[in-house]
C-alpha positions in Angstrom: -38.2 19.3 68.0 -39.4 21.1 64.9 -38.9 20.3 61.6 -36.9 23.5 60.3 -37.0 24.3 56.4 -33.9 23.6 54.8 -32.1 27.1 53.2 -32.5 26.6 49.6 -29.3 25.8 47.6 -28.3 28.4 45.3 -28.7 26.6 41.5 -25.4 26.3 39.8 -26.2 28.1 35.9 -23.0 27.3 33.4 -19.7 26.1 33.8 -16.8 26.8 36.0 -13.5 27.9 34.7 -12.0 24.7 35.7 -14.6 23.1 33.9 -14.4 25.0 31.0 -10.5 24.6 30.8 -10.3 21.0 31.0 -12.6 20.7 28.3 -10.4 22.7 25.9 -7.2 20.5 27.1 -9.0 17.4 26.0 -10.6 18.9 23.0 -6.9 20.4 21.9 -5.3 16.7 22.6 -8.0 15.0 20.2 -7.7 17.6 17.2 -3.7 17.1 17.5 -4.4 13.3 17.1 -7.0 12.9 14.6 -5.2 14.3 11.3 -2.1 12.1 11.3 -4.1 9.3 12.3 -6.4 10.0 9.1 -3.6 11.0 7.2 -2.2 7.6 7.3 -5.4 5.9 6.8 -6.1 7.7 3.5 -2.2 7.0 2.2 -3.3 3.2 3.1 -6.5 3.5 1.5 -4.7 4.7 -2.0 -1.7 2.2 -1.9 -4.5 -0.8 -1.3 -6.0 0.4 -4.2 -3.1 0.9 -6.5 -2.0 -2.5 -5.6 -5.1 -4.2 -6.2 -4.7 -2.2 -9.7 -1.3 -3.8 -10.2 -2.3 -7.3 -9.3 -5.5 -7.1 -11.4 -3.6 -6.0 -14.3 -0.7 -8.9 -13.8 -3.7 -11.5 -13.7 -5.0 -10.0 -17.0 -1.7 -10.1 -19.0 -0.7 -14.1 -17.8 -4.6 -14.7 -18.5 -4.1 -13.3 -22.2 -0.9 -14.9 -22.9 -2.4 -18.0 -22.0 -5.6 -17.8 -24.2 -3.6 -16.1 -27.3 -1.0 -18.9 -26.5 1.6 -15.5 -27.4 3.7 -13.5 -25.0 2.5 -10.8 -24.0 4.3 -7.6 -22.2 3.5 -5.3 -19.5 5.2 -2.1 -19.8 6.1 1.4 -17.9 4.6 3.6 -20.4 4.1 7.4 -19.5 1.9 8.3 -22.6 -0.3 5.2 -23.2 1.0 4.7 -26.4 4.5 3.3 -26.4 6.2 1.8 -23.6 9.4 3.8 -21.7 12.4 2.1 -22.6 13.6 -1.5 -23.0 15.9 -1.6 -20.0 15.4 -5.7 -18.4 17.4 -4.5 -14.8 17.4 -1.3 -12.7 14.1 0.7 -11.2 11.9 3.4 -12.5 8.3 5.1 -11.4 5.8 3.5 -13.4 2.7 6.3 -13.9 0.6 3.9 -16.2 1.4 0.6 -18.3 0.8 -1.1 -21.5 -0.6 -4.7 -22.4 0.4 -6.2 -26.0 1.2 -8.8 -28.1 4.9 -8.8 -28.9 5.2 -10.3 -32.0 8.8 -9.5 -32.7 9.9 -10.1 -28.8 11.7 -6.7 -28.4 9.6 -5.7 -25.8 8.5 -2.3 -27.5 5.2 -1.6 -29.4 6.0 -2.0 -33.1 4.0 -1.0 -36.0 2.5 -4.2 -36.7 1.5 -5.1 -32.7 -1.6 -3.6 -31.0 -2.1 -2.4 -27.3 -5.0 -3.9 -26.0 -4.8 -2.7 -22.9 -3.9 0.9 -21.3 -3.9 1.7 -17.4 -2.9 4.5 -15.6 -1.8 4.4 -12.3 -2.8 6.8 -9.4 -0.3 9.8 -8.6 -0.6 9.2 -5.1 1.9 6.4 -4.9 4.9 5.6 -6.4 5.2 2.1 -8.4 9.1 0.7 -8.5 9.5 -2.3 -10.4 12.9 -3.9 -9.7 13.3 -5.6 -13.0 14.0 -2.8 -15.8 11.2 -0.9 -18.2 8.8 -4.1 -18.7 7.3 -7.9 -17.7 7.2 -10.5 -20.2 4.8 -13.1 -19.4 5.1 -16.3 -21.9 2.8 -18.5 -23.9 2.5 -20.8 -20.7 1.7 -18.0 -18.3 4.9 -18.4 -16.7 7.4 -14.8 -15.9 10.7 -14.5 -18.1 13.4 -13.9 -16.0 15.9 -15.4 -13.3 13.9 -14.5 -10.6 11.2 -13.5 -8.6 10.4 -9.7 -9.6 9.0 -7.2 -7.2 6.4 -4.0 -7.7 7.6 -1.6 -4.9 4.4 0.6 -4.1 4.7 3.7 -1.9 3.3 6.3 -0.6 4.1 10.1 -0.5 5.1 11.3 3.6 4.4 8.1 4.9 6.2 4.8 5.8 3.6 2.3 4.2 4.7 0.1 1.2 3.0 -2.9 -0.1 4.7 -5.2 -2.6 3.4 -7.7 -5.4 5.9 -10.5 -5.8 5.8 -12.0 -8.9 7.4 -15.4 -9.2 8.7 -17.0 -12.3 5.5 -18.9 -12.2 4.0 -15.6 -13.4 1.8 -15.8 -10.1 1.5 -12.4 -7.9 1.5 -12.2 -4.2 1.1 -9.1 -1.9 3.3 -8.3 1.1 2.4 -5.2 3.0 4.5 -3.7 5.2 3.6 -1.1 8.4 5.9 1.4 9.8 
């Protein structure tokens, strides 16, 4: 017996249909999964940062009402000059907050008391605080009130919402909670 030469396989150039339309199925899946998915990771992205905002600005008005040995209030404000209202129950969106001083423990920027500190919350969440227009933390660093009090932070077209607790120790804890 001879050895015969083989025929030569014809070389396959490009893609089959089948081949071509599987790829755009898989493709199609993965674009329709990605945005949501990043969607939620940038709403979770902002509300971590507003609440470490929150908690940092908690730590600095119990820290100055200590050192000052004076109570001082955290207020809704909307301008950065005066706080919202005086309301002590009920909720309302906090864009931005005032620390002071209140020397006259009405819980509103008089004449004679300073602001020492101005922040201005992102727009990309909304801030709920369950116990009226302002936080009044006293001379021993401890919250005025009858109970725990709760910042409510949420984000815009999503389920996500972290919380910061504050107990009448004036301390601040954060619960997160998923969809």
């Amino acid at each position: 017996m001879e050895d015969q030469p083989k025929p030569s396989v014809p070389r396959q150039r490009g893609l089959t249909l089948v081949e071509l339309l599987l790829t755009v199925t898989i493709l199609s899946i993965l674009a329709a999964l990605g945005p949501p998915s990043f969607t939620q990771l940038v709403a979770s992205s902002r509300l971590g940062a507003t609440e470490a905002d929150i908690v940092s600005l908690l730590s600095q008005a119990r820290s100055a009402a200590l050192m000052r040995n004076r109570r001082v209030v955290m207020c809704a404000s909307d301008d950065g000059a005066q706080c919202q209202g005086s309301r002590r129950q009920g909720s309302r969106n906090w864009t931005g907050a005032l620390l002071f001083v209140d020397l006259d423990q009405n819980r509103i920027v008089s004449n004679d008391e300073t602001v020492f500190y101005v922040a201005n919350f992102s727009s990309a969440a909304t801030i709920l605080w369950n116990r009226g227009d302002s936080l009044v933390y006293q001379p021993d660093g401890t919250a005025l009130g009858g109970s725990n009090g709760t910042f409510v932070i949420r984000a815009p077209n999503t389920d996500h919402e972290h919380q910061v607790v504050v107990s009448l120790l004036g301390r601040a804890r954060v619960v997160r909670k998923a969809p």
